[in-house]
C-alpha positions as CSV (number, residue, x, y, z in Angstrom):
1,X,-15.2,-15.3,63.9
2,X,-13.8,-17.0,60.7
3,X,-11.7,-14.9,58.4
4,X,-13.0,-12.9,55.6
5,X,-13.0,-14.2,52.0
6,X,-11.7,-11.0,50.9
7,X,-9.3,-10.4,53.4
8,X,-6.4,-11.4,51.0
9,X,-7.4,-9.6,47.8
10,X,-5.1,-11.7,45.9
11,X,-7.0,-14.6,46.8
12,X,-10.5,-13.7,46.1
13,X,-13.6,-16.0,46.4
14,X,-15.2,-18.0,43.6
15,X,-18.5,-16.8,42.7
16,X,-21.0,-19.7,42.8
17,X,-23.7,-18.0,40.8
18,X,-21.3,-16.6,38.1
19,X,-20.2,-20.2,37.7
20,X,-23.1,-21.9,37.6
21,X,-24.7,-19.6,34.8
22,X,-21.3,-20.0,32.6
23,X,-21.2,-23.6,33.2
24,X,-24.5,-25.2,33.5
25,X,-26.6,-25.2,30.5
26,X,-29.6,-27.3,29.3
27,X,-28.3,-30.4,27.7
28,X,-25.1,-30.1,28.8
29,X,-22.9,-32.0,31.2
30,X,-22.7,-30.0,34.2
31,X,-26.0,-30.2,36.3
32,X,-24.7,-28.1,39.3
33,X,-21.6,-25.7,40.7
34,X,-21.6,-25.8,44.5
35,X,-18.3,-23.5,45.8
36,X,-17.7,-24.3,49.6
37,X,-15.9,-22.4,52.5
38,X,-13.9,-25.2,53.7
39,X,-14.2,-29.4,52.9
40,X,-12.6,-32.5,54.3
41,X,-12.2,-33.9,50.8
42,X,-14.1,-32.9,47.9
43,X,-13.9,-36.5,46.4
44,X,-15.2,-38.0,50.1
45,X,-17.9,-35.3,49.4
46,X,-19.0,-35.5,46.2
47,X,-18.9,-39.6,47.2
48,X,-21.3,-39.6,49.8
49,X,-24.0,-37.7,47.1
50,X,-22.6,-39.7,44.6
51,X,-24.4,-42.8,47.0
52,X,-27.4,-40.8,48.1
53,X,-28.4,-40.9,44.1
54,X,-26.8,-37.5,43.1
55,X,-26.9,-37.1,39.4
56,X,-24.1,-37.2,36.8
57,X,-22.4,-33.5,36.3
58,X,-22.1,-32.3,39.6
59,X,-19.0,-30.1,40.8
60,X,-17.8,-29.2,44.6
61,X,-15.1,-27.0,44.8
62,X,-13.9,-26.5,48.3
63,X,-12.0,-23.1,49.0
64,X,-9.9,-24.8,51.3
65,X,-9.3,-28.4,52.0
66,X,-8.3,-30.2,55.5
67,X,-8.1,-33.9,54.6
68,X,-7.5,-33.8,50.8
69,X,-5.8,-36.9,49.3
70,X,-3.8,-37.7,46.3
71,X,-2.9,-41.2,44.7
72,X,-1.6,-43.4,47.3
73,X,-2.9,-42.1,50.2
74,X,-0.9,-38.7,49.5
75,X,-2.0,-35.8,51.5
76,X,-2.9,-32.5,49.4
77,X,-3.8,-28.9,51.2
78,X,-2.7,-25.6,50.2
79,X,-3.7,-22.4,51.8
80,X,-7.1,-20.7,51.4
81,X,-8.3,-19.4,48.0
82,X,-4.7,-20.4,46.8
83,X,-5.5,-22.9,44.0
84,X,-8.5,-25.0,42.4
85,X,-9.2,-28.2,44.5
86,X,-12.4,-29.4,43.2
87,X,-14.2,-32.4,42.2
88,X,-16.9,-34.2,39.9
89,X,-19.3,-36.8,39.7
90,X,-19.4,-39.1,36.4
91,X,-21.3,-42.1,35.4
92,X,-19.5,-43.4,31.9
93,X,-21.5,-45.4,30.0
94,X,-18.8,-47.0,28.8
95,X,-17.4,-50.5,29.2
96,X,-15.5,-50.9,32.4
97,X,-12.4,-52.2,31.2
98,X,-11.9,-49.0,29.3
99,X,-13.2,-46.2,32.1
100,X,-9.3,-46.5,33.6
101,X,-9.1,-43.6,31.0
102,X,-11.2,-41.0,32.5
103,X,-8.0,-39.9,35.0
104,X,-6.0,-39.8,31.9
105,X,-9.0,-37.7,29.8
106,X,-8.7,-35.4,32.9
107,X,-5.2,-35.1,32.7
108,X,-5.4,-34.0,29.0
109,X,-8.0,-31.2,29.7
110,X,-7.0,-29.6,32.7
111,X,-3.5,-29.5,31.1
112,X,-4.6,-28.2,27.9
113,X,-6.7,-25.6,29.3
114,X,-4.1,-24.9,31.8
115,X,-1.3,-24.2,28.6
116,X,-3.7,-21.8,27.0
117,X,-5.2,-19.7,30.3
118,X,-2.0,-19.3,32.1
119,X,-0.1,-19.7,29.0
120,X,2.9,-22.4,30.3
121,X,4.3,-25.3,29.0
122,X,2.0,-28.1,31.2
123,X,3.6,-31.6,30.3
124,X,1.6,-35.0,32.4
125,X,3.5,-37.8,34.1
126,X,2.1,-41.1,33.8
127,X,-0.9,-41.6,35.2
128,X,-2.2,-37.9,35.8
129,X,-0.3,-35.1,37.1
130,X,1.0,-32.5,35.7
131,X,4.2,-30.6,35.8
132,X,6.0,-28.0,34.5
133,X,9.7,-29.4,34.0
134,X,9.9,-31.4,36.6
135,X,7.8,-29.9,39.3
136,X,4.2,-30.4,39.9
137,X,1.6,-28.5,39.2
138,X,-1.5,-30.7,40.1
139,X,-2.5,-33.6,41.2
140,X,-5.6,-36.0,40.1
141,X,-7.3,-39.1,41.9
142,X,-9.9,-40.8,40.6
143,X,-12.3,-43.4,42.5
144,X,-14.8,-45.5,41.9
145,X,-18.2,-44.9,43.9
146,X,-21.5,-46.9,44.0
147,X,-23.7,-47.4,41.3
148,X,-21.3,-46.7,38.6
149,X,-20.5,-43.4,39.3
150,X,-16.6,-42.3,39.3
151,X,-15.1,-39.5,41.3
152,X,-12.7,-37.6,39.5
153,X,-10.6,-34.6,41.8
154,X,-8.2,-32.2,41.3
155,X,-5.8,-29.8,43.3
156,X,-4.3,-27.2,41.0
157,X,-1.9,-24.5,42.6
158,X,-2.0,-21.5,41.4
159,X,-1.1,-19.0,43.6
160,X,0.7,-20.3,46.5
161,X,4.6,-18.7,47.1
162,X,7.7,-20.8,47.4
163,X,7.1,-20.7,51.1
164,X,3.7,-22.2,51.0
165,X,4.6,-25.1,48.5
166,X,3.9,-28.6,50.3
167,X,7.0,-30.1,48.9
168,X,9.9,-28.6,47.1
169,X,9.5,-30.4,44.3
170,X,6.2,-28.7,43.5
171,X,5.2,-25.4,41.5
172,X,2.5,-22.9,41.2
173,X,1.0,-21.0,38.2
174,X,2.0,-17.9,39.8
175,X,6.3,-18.8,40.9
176,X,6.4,-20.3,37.1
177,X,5.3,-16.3,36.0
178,X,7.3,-15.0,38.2
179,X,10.4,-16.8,37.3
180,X,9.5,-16.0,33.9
181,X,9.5,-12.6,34.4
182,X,12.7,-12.5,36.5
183,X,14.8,-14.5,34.1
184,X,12.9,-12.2,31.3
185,X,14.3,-8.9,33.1
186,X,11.6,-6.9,32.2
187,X,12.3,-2.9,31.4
188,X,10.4,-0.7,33.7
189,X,8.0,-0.2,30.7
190,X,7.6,-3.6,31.1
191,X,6.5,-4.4,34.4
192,X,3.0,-3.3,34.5
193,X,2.5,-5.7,31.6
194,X,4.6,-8.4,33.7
195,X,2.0,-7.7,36.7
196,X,-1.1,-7.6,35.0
197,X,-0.4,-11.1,32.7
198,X,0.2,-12.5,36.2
199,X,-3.0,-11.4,37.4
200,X,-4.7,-12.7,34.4
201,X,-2.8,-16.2,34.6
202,X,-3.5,-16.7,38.6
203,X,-7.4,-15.7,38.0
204,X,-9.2,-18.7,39.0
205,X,-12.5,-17.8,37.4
206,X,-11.2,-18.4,34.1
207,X,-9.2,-21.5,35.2
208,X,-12.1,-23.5,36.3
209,X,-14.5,-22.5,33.8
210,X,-11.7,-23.8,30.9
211,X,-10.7,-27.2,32.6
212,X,-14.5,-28.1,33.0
213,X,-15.0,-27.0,29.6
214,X,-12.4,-28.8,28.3
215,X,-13.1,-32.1,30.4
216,X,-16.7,-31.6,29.1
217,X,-15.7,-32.0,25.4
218,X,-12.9,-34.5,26.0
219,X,-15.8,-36.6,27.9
220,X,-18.1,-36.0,25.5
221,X,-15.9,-37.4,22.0
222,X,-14.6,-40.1,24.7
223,X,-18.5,-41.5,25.4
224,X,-19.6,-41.1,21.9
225,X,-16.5,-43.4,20.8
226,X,-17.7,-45.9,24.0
227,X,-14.6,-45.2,25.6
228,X,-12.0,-46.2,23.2
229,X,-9.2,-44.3,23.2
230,X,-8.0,-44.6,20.1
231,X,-11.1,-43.9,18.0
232,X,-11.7,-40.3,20.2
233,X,-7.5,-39.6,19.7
234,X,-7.2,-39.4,23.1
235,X,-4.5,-41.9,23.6
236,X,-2.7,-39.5,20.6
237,X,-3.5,-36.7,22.9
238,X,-2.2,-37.8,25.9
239,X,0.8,-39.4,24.5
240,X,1.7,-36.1,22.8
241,X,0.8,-34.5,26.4
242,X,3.5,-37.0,28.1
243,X,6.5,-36.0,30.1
244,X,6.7,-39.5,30.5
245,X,6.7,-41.4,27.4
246,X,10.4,-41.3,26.0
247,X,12.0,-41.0,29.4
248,X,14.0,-43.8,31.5
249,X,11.7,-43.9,34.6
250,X,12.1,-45.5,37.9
251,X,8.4,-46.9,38.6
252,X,7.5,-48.4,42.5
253,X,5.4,-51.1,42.1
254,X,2.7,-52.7,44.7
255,X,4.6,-54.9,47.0
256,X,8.1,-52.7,47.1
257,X,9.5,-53.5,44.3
258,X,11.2,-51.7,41.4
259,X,11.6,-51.3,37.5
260,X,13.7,-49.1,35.4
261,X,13.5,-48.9,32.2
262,X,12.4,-46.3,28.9
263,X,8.6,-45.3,28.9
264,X,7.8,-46.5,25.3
265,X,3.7,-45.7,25.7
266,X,0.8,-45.9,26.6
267,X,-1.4,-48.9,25.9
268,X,-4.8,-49.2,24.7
269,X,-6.2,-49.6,28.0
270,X,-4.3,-46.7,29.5
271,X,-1.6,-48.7,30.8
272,X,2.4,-47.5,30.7
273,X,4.6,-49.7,28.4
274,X,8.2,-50.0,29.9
275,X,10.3,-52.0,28.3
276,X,8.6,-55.1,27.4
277,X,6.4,-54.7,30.7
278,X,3.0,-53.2,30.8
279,X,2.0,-51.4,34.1
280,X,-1.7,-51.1,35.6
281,X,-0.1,-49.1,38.7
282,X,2.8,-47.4,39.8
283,X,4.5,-44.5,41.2
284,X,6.7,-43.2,38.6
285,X,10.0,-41.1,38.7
286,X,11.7,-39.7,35.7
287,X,16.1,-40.3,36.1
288,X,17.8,-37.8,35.0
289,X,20.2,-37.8,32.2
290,X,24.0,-38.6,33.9
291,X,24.3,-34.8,32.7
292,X,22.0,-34.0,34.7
293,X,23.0,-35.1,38.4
């Protein structure tokens, strides 16, 4: 017999039906919320429809994930009911050239909505995660389907424990109240408060329904501009977002090799400006400061 939803009540299920009514509305861009038990990958998922002719809008959220992957072949997976790891289908009708945005759009929202839900400081690193400091928070992969259609995912963590982290350079929503709240030493008047705005922040109800609203009208100004990021202010919007930009990064390119140099920007297109060198792909580390080490 598989375990109960509700057997850890500070995990508790995602209400399909409640979801779909907040989020799916004539005219709008969500056509369907469909919460699942368990998935291989949500992208793989939402892929496969994506092929069998599945409209634009569609969301699968998988309570827990088995063969989740991040960017570059990464694996992602996080206990039961212990985060948001979900996915959408898109068809941009926007030039191709300039749909290398839509991770970065993603990153914006889900970072915005993030700051003002859980109320943290949510910074990105070039392309699309996000952190808080230095640790990550979430992860986003994007990838390209038939037909037009893009596959956007994300794994947030919200409420795993320091045990349960994949990686130790990783965070939750719920260790970053926590340590807020510890370094805060709260009064004993205070820690009923402390409690319940930690309950409030690791709610995932609220979570998802503010990314996908967010997403929604980022999407939405990003279309109606035919994807240029400049004219919607999203490239101002991710650039004031940035971890990145401003920082001497150590960036793995394809092929082993290495540059270092001071994140100036984002291009147009997207692309990070180091130096006098413009990178399509990379996996980026921030250096530390010589103070620092």
């Amino acid at each position: 017999m598989s375990e109960s939803p509700f057997t850890d009540l500070d995990r508790p299920p995602l209400n399909q039906a409640a979801l779909s009514r907040a989020l799916v509305r004539s005219g709008g861009l969500w056509s369907g919320v469909t919460v699942v038990d368990r998935a291989g990958s949500t992208n793989a998922d939402l892929a496969e429809r994506a092929r069998a002719g599945e409209g634009e809008g569609a969301v699968l959220i998988a309570e827990a994930q088995f063969a989740g992957r991040g960017r570059l072949g990464r694996a992602w997976n996080a206990p039961p009911r212990s985060g948001l790891t979900f996915s959408v289908l898109l068809r941009p009708e926007v030039p191709v050239a300039r749909q290398g945005w839509l991770p970065l759009l993603f990153g914006v929202a889900a970072a915005s909505a993030v700051r003002r839900v859980a109320e943290i400081d949510v910074r990105l690193k070039w392309p699309n995660d996000l952190l808080v400091g230095e640790r990550k928070l979430a992860g986003i992969l994007a990838e390209r389907a038939e037909d037009g259609a893009v596959v956007v995912g994300m794994g947030l963590n919200v409420s795993l424990r320091p045990d349960e982290l994949p990686v130790d350079t990783a965070t939750s929503i719920a260790i970053e109240h926590d340590g807020r709240a510890k370094n805060g030493r709260p009064s004993a008047g205070d820690e009923r408060h402390s409690l319940d705005e930690r309950a409030r922040a690791t709610d995932r109800d609220p979570l998802i329904r503010a990314i996908l609203r967010e997403v929604e009208s980022h999407y939405r100004e990003w279309q109606s501009a035919d994807g240029d990021a400049d004219a919607c202010g999203l490239r101002a919007a991710y650039q004031a977002s940035s971890a990145t930009i401003g920082r001497e990064v150590r960036v793995e390119l394809p092929g082993g090799h290495f540059l270092t140099g001071v994140a100036t920007g984002v291009d147009a297109a997207g692309h990070l400006q180091v130096g006098d060198r413009t990178l399509t792909a990379g996996d980026v580390v921030h250096v530390r400061p010589s103070s620092q080490l």
